[in-house]
N, CA, C and O atoms as a Tinker XYZ file with bonds, in Angstrom:
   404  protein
     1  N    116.260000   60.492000   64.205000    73     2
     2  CA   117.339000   61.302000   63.682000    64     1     3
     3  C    116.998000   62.767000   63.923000    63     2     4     5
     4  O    115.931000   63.250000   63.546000    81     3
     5  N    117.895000   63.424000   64.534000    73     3     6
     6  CA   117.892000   64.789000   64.575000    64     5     7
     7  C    118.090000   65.581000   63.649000    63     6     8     9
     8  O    118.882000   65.267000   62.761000    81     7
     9  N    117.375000   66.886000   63.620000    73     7    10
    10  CA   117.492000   67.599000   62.374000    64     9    11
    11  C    118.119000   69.270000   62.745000    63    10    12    13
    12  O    117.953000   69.815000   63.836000    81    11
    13  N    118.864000   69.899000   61.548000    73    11    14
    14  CA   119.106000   70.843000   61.440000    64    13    15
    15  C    118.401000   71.732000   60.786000    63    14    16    17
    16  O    117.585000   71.199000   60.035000    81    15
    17  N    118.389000   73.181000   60.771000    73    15    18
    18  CA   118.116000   74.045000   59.869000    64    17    19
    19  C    119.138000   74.884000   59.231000    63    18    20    21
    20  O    119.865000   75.665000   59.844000    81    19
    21  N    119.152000   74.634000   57.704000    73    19    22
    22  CA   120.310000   75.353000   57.140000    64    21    23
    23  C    119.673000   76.228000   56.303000    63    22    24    25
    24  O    118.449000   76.144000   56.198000    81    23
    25  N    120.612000   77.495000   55.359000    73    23    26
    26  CA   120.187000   77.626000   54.285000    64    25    27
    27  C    121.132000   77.505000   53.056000    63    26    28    29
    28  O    122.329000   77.789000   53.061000    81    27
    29  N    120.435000   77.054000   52.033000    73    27    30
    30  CA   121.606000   77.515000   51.338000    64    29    31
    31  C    120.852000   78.137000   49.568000    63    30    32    33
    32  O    119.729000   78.105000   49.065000    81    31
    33  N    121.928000   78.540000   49.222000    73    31    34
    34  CA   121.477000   79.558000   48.111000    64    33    35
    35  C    121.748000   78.477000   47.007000    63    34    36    37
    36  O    122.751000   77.764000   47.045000    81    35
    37  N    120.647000   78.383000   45.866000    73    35    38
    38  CA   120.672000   77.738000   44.682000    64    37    39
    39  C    120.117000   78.523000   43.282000    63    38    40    41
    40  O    119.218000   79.362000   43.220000    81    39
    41  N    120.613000   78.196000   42.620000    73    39    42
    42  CA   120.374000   78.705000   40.828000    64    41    43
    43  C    118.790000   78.502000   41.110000    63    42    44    45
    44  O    118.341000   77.685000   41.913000    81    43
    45  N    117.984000   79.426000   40.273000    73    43    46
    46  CA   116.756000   79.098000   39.513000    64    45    47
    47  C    116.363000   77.635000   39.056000    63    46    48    49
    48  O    115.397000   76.995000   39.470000    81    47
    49  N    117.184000   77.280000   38.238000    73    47    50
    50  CA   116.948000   76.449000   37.382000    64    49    51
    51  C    117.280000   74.896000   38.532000    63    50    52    53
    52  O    116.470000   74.017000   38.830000    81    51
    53  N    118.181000   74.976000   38.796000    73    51    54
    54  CA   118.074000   73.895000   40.605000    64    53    55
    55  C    116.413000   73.619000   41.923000    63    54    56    57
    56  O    116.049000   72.661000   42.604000    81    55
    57  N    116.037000   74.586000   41.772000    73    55    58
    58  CA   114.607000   74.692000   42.065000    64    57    59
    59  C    113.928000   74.233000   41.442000    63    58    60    61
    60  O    113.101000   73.401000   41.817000    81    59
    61  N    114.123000   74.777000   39.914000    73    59    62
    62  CA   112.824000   73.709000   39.087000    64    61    63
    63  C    113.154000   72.604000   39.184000    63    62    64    65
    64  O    112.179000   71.906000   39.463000    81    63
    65  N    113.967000   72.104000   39.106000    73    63    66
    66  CA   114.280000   70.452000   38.876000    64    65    67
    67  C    113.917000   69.577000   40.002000    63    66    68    69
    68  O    113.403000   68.473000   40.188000    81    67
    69  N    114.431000   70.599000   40.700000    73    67    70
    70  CA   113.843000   69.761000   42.661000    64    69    71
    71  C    112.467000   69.823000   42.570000    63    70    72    73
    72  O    111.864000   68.783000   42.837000    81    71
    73  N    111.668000   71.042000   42.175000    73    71    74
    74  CA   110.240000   70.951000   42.084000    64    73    75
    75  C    109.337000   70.095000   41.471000    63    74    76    77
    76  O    108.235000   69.682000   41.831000    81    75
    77  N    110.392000   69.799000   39.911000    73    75    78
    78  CA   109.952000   68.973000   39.130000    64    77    79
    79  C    110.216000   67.240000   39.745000    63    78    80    81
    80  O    109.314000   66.444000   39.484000    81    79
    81  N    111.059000   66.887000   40.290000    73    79    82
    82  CA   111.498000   65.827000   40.706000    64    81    83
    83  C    110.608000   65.598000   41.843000    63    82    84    85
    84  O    110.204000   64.442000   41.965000    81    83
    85  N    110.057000   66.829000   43.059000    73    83    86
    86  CA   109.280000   66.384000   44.180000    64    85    87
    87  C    107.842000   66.019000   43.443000    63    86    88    89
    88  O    107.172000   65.096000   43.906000    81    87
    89  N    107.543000   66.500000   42.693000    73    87    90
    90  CA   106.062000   66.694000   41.976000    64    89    91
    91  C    106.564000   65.038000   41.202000    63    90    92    93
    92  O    105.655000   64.267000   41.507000    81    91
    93  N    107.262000   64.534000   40.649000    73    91    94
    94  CA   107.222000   63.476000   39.733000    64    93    95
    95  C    107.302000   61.794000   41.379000    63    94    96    97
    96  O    107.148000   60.588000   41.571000    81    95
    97  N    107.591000   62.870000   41.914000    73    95    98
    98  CA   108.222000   61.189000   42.943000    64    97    99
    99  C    106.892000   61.174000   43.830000    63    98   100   101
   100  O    106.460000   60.211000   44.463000    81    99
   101  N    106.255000   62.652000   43.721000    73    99   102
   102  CA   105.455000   62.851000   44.913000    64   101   103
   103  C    105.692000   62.486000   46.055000    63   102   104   105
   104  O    105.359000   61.416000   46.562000    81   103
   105  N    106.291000   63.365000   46.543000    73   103   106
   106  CA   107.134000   63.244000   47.835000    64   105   107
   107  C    107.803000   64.686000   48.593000    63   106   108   109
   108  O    108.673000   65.184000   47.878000    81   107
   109  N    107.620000   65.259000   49.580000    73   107   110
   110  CA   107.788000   66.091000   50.349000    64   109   111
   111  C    109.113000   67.200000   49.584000    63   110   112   113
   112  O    110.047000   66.611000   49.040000    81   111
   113  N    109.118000   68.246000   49.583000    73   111   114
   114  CA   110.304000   68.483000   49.223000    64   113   115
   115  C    111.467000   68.775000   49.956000    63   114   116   117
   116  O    112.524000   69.133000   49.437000    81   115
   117  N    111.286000   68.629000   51.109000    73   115   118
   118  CA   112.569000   68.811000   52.216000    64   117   119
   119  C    112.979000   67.064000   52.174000    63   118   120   121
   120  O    114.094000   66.712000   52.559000    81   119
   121  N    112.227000   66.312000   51.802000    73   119   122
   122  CA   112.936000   64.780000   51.959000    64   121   123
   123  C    113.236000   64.706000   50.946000    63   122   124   125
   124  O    114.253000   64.012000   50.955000    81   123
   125  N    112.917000   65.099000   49.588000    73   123   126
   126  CA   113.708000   64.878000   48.049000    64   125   127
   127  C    115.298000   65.765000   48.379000    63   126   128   129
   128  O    116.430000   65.283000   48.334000    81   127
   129  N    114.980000   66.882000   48.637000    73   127   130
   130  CA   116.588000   67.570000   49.445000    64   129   131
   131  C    117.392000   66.694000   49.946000    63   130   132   133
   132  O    118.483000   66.486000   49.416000    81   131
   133  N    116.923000   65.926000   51.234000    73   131   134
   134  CA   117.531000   65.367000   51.849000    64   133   135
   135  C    118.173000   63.845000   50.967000    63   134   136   137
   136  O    119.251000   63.264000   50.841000    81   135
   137  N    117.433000   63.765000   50.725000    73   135   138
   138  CA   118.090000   62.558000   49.798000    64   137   139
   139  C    118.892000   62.925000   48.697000    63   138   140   141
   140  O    119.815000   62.197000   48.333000    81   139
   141  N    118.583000   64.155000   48.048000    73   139   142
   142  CA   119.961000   64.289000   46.974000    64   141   143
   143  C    121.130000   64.625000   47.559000    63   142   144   145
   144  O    122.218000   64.258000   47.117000    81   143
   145  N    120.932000   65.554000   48.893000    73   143   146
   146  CA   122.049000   65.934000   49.300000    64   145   147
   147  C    122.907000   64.482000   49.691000    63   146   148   149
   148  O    123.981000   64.399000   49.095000    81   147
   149  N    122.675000   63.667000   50.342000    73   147   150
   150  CA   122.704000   62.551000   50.861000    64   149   151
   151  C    123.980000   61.683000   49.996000    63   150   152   153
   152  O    125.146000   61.378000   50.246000    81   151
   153  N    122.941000   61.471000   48.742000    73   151   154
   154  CA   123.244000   60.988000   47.360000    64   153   155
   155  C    124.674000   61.700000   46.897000    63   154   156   157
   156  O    125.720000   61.065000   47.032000    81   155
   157  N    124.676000   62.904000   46.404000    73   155   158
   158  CA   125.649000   63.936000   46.482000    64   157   159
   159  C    126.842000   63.545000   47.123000    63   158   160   161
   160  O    127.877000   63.191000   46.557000    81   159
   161  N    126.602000   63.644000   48.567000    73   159   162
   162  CA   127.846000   63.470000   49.376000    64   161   163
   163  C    128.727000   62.051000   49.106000    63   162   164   165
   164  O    129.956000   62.023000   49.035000    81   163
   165  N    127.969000   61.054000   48.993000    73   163   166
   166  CA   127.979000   59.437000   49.103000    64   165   167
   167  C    128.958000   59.690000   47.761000    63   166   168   169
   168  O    130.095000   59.220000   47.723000    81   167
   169  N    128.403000   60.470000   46.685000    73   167   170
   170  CA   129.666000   60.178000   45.342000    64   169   171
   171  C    130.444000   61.340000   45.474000    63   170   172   173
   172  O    131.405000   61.232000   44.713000    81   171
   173  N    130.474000   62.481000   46.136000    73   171   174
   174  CA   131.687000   63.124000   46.893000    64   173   175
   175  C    132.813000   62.317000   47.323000    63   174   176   177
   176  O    133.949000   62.230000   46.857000    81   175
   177  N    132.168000   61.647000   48.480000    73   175   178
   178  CA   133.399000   61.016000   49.254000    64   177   179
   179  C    133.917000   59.139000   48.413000    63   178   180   181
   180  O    134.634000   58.193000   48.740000    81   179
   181  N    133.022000   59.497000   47.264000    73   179   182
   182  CA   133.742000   58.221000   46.192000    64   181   183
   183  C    134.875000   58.785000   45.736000    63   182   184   185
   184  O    135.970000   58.271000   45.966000    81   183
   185  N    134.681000   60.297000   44.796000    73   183   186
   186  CA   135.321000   60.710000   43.912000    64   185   187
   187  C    136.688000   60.821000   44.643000    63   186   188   189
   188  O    137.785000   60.634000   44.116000    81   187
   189  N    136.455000   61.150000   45.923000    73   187   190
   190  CA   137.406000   61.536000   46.620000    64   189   191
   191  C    138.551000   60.288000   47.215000    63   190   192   193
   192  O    139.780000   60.345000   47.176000    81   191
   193  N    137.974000   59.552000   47.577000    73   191   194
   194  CA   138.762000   58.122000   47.260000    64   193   195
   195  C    139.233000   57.240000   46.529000    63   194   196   197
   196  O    140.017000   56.350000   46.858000    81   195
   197  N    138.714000   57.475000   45.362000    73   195   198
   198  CA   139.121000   57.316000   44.041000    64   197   199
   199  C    140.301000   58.072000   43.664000    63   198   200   201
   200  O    141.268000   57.460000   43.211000    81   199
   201  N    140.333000   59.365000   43.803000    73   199   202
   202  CA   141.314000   59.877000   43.773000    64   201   203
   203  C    142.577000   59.397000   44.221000    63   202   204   205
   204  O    143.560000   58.881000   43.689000    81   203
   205  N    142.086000   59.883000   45.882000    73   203   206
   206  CA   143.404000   58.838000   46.250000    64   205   207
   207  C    144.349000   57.684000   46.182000    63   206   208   209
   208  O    145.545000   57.478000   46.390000    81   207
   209  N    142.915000   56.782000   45.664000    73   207   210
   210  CA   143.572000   55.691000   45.734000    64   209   211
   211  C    144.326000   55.387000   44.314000    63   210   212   213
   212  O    145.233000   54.554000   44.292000    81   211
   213  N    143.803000   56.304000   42.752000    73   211   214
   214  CA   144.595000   56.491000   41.632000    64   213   215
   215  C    146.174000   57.353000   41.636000    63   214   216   217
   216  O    147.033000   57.375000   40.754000    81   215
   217  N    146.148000   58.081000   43.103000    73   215   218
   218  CA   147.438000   58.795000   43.299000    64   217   219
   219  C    148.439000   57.888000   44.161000    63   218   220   221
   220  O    149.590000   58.281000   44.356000    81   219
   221  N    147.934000   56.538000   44.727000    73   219   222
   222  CA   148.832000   55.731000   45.481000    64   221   223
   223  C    149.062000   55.940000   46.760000    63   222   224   225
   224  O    150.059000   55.485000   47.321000    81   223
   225  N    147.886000   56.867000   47.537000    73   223   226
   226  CA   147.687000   57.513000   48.634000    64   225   227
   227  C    147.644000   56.515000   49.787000    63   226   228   229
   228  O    148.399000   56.413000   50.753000    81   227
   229  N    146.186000   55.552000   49.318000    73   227   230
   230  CA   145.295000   54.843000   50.023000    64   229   231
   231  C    145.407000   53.326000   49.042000    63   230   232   233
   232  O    145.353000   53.276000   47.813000    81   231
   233  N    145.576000   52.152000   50.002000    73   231   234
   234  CA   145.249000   50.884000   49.151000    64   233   235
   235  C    143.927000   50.859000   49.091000    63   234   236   237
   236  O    143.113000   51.564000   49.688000    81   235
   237  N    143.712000   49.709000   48.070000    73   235   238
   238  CA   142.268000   48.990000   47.465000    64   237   239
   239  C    141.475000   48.799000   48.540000    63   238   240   241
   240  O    140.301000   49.144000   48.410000    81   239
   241  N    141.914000   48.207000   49.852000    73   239   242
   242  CA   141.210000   47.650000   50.930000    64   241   243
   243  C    140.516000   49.190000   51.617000    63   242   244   245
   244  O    139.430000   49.283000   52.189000    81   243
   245  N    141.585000   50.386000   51.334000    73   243   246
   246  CA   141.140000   51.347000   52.597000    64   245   247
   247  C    140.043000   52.293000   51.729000    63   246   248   249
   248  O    139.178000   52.971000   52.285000    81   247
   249  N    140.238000   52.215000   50.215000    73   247   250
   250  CA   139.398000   52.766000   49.588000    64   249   251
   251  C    138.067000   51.689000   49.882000    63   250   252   253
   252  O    137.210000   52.370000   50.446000    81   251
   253  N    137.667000   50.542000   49.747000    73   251   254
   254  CA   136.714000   50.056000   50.204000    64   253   255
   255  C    135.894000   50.646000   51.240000    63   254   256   257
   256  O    134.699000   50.943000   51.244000    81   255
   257  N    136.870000   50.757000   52.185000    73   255   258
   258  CA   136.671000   51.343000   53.593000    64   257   259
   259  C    135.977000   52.760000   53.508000    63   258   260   261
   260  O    134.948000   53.015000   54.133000    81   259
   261  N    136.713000   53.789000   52.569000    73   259   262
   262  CA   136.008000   54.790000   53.295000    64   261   263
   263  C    135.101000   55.097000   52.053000    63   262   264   265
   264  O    134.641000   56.199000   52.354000    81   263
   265  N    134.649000   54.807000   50.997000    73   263   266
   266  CA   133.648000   54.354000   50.245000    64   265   267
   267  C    132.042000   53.890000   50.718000    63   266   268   269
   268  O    130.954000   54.322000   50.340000    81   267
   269  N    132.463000   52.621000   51.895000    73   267   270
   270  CA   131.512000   51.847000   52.039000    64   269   271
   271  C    131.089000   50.473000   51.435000    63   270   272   273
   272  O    130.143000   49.830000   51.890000    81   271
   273  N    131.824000   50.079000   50.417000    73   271   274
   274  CA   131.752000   49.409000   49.201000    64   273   275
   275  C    132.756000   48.012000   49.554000    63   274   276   277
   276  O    133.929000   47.814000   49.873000    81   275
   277  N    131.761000   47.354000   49.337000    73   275   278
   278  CA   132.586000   45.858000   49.119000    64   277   279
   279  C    133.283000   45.675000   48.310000    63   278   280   281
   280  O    133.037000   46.270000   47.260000    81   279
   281  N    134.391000   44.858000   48.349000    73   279   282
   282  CA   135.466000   44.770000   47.549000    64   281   283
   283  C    135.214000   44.658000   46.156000    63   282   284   285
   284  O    135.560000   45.499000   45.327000    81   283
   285  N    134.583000   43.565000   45.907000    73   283   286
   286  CA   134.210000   43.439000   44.701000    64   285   287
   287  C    133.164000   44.541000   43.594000    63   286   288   289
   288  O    133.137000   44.811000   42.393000    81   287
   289  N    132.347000   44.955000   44.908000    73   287   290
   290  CA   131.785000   46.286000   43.895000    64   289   291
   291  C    132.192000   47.706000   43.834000    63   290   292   293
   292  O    131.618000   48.682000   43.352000    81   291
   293  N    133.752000   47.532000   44.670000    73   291   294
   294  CA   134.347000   48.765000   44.447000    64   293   295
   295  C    135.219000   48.534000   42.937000    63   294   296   297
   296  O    135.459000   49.363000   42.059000    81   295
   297  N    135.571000   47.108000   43.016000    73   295   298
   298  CA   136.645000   46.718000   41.664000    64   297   299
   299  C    135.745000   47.489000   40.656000    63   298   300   301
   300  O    136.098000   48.454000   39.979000    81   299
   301  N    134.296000   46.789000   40.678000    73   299   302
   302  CA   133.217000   47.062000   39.585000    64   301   303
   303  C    133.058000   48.458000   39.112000    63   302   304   305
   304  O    132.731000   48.851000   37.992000    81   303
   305  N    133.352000   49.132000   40.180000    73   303   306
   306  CA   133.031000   51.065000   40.206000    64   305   307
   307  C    134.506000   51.069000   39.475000    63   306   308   309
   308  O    134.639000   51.737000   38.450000    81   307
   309  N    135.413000   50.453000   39.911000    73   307   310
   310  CA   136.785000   50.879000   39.126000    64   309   311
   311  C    136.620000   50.881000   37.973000    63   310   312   313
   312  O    136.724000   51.856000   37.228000    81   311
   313  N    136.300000   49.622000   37.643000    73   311   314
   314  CA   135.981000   49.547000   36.347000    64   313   315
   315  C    135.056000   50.516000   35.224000    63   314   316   317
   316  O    135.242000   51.071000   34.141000    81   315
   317  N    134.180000   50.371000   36.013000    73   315   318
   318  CA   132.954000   51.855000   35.387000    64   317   319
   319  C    133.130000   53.161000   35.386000    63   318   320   321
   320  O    132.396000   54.057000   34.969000    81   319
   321  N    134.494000   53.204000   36.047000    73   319   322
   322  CA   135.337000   54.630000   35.739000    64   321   323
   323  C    136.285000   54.793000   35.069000    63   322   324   325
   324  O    136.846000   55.878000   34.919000    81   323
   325  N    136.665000   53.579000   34.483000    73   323   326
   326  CA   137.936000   53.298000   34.010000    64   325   327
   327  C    138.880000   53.952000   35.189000    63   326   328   329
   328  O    139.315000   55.084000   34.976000    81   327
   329  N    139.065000   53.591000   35.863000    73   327   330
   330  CA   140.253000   53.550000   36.975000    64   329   331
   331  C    140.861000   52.454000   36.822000    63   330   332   333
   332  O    140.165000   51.439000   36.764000    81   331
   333  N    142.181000   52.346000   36.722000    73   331   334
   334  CA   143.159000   51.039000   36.757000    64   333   335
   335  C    143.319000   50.567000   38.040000    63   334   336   337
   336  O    143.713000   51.468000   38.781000    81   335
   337  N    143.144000   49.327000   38.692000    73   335   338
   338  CA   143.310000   48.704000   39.373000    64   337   339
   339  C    144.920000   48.749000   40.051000    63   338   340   341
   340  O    145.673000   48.227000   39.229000    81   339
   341  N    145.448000   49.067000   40.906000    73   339   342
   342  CA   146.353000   48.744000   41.350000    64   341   343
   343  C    147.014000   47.697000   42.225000    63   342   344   345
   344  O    147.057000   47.655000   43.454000    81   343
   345  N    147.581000   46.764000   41.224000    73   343   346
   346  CA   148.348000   45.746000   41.919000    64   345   347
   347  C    149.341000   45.451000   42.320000    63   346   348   349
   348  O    150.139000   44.782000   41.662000    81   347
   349  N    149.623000   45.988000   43.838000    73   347   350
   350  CA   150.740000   45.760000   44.913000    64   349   351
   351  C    151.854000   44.640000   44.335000    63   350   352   353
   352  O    151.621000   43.543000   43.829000    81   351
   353  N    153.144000   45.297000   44.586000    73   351   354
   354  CA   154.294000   44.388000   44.391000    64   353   355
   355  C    154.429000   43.413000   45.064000    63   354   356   357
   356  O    154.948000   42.386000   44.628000    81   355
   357  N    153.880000   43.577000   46.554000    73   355   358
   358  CA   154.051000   42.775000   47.265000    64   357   359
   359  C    152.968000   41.503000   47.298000    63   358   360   361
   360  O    153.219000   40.327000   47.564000    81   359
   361  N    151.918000   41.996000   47.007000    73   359   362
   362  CA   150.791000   41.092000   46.572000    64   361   363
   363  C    151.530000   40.207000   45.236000    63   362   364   365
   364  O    151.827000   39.013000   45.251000    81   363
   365  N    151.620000   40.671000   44.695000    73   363   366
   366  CA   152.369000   40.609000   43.093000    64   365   367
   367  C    153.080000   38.941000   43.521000    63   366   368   369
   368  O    152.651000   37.850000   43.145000    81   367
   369  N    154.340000   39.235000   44.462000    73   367   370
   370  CA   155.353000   38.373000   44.872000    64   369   371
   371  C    154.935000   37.453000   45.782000    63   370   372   373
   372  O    155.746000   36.554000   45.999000    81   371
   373  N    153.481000   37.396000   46.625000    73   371   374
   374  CA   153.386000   36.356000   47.017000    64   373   375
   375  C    152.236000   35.387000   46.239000    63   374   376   377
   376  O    151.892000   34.227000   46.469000    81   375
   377  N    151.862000   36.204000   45.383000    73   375   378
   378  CA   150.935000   35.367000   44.562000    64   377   379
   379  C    151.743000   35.006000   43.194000    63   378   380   381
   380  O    151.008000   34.590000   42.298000    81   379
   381  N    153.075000   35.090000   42.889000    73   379   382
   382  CA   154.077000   34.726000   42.134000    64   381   383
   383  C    154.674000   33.282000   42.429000    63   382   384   385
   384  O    154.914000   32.363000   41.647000    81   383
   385  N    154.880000   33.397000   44.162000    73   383   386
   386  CA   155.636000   32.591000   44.677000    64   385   387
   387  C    155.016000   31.383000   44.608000    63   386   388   389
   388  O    155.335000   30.274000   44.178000    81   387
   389  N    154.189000   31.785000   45.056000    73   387   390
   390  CA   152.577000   30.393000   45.168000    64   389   391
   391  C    152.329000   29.627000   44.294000    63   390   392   393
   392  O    151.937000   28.495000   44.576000    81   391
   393  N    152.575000   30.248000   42.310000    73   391   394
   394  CA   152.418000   29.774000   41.769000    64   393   395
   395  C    153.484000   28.750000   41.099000    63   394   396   397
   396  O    153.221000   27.789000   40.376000    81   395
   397  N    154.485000   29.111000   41.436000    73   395   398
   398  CA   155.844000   28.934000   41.364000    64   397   399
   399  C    156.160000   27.443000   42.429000    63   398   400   401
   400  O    156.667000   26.356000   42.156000    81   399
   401  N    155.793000   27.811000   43.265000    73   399   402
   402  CA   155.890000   26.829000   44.035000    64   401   403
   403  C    157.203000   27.267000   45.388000    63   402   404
   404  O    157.477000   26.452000   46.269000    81   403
């Protein structure tokens, strides 16, 4: 993997914690970076699909998708956010019909 050099500006108190966290994991502190940032982004681009998919943007399947998350442990994250599940009309009517006969 190729690497960049960035900078970026952080609080005081963001330093200690990274310091404190590289010193507790014992572990490099440009790879504790790299992994929170990492971490960070990964529930960025949750929150962010979550979103969508609570505004009726994106279905269940495409939030899976750009998540990363299997179906079932995206339901689970729904759940652990209290996000309501959205269930398609059309889903609705063929799993109506079915039962119906």
């Amino acid at each position: 993997m190729a690497f960049k050099v960035t900078t970026v500006r952080l609080p005081e108190e963001t330093i200690e914690d990274l310091e404190d966290l590289t010193n507790k994991l014992q572990r490099e502190r440009s790879e504790v970076m790299r992994e929170a940032i990492q971490i960070g982004i990964g529930e960025m681009k949750l929150r962010l699909a979550l979103e969508l998919y609570k505004k009726g943007r994106i279905s269940f399947g495409r939030t899976a998708e750009l998540t990363g998350l299997s179906q079932r442990d995206l339901f689970r994250e729904l759940k652990r956010r209290n996000v309501p599940y959205r269930y398609g009309e059309e889903r609705f009517s063929e799993e109506a019909k079915q039962l119906v006969g």
